[in-house]
C-alpha positions in Angstrom: -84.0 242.8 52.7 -85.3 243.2 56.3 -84.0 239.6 56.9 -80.4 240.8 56.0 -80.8 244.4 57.7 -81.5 242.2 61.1 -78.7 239.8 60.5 -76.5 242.7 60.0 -77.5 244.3 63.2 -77.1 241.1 65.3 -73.9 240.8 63.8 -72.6 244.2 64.6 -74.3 244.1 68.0 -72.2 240.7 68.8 -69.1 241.7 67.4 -68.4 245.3 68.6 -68.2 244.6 72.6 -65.4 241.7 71.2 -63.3 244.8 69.9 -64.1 247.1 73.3 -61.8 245.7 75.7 -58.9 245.6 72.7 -59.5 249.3 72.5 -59.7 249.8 76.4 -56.3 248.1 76.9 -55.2 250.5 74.2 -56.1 253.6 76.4 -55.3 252.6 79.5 -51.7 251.5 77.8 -51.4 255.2 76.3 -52.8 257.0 79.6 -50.4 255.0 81.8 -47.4 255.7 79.5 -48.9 259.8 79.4 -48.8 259.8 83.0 -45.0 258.1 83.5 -43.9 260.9 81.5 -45.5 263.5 83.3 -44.0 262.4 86.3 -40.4 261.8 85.1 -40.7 265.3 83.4 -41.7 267.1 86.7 -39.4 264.8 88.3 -36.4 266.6 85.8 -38.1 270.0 86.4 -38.0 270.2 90.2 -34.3 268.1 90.3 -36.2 265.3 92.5 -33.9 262.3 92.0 -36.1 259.3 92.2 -33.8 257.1 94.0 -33.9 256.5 97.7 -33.0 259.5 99.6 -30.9 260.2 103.3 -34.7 261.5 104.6 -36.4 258.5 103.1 -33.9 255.9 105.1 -34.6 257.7 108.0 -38.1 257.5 108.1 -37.9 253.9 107.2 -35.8 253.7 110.4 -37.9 255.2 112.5 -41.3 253.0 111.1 -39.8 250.4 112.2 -38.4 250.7 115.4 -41.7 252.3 116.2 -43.2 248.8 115.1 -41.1 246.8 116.8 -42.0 249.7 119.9 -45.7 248.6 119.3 -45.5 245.3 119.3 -43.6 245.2 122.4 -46.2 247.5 124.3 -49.2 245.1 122.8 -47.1 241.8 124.3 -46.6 243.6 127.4 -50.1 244.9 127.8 -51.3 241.6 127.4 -49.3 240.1 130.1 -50.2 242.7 132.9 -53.6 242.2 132.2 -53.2 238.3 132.5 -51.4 239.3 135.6 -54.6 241.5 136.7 -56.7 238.6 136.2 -54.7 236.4 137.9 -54.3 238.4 140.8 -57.7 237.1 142.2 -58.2 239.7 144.4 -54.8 240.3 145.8 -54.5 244.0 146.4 -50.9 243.6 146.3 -50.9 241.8 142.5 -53.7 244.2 141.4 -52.0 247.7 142.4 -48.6 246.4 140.5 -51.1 245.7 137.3 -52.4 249.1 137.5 -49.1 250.5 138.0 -47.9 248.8 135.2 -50.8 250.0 132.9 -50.6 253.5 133.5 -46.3 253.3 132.9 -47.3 251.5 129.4 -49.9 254.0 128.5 -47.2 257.0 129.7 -44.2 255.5 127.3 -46.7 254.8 124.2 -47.3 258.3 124.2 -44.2 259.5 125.0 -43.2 257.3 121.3 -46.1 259.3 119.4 -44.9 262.6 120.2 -41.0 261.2 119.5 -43.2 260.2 116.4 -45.0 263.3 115.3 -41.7 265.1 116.3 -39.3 263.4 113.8 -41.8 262.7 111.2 -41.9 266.6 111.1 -38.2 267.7 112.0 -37.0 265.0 110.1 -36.6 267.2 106.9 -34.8 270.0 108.4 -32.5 268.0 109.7 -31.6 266.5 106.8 -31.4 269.4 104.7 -29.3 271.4 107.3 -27.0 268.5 107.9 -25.8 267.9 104.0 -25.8 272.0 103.8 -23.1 272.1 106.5 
């Protein structure tokens, strides 16, 4: 009897972690599918439409002309400080460099606060252009 009470228990013990992840995938199925329809009922309660909005486009605009704004500043950053180093000395070369720095570092600011301005502004706007 104790021979079949072990086998019983090594059994069990190698057959219930095989019916685990089943059961897993089950709730994750159920909470995934619970929490869609939460959001598409709050969506129906606050009448958020789900497609892509005036406000969202904008934004997206404004990403990426602020990327393509970056990249520029990083490629032109680069090439005044290869013309720094290159200007072995030359007071002339060096002065320009500097120059040049300092008018990068002014306009790269000068884009984060067109940045933080628009990012926050950019619902107003919206709103009061499609109430007029």
């Amino acid at each position: 009897m104790k021979k079949f009470g072990l086998i019983l228990l090594f059994s069990l013990l190698l057959f219930i972690p095989l019916l685990c992840p089943a059961e897993a995938a089950l709730i994750n199925a159920n909470k995934t599918q619970e929490y869609n329809n939460n959001i598409n009922a709050l969506a129906n309660q606050t009448h958020y439409n789900m497609d892509v909005t005036l406000e969202n486009r904008i934004s997206t605009i404004i990403r990426i002309a602020l990327s393509v704004l970056g990249a520029i500043f990083l490629v032109l950053m680069f090439w005044t400080g290869y013309n720094w180093m290159q200007a072995a000395g030359n007071e002339e070369k060096v002065k320009k460099a500097k120059t040049a720095i300092r008018n990068l570092l002014i306009g790269v600011v000068l884009i984060l606060i067109a940045y933080a301005l628009s990012s926050g502004f950019s619902g107003l706007l919206v709103k009061n252009l499609l109430t007029k």
